[in-house]
N, C-alpha and C positions, 0 to 999 in steps of 0.2 A: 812449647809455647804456642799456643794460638793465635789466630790472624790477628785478633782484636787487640790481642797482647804486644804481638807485635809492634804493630800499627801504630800504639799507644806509646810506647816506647821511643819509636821514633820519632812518634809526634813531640814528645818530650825531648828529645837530646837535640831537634833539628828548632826546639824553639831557645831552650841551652846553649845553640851555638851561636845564633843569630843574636842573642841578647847578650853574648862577648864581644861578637864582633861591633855590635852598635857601640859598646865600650871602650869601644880602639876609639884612637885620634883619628880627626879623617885626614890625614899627610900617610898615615898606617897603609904599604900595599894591600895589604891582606881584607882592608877594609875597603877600600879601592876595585880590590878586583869583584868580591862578594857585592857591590853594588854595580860593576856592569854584568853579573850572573841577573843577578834580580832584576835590573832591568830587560835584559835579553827573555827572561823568564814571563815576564807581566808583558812585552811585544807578542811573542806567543801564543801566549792564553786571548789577547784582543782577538791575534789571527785565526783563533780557532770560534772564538766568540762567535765575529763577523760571518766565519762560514758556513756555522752552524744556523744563523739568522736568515743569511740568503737561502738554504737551502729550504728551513721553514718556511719562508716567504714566496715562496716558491711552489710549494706544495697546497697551498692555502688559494 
């Protein structure tokens, strides 16, 4: 299988799981925990954002 297959793939099974889990009751841990992953995840990405920004900012 190829990267792109791959790739695709999981693109599909990881959007499959999320659209179960939205499914769950939110009282659900499973549902629970999958939303402090997500948001740990989207802190992150700001964190990588921001220092991507300074660094351009910076250069300029």
């Amino acid at each position: 299988m190829s990267i792109k297959g791959w790739a695709v793939t999981a693109g599909i099974g990881a959007a499959a799981g999320a659209v179960a889990v939205l499914m769950m009751p939110r009282s659900n841990p499973t549902r629970k925990l999958a939303a402090k992953a997500a948001n740990k995840v989207e802190d992150v990405a700001w964190k990588v954002s921001d220092t991507l920004n300074s660094k351009l900012d910076m250069n300029m």
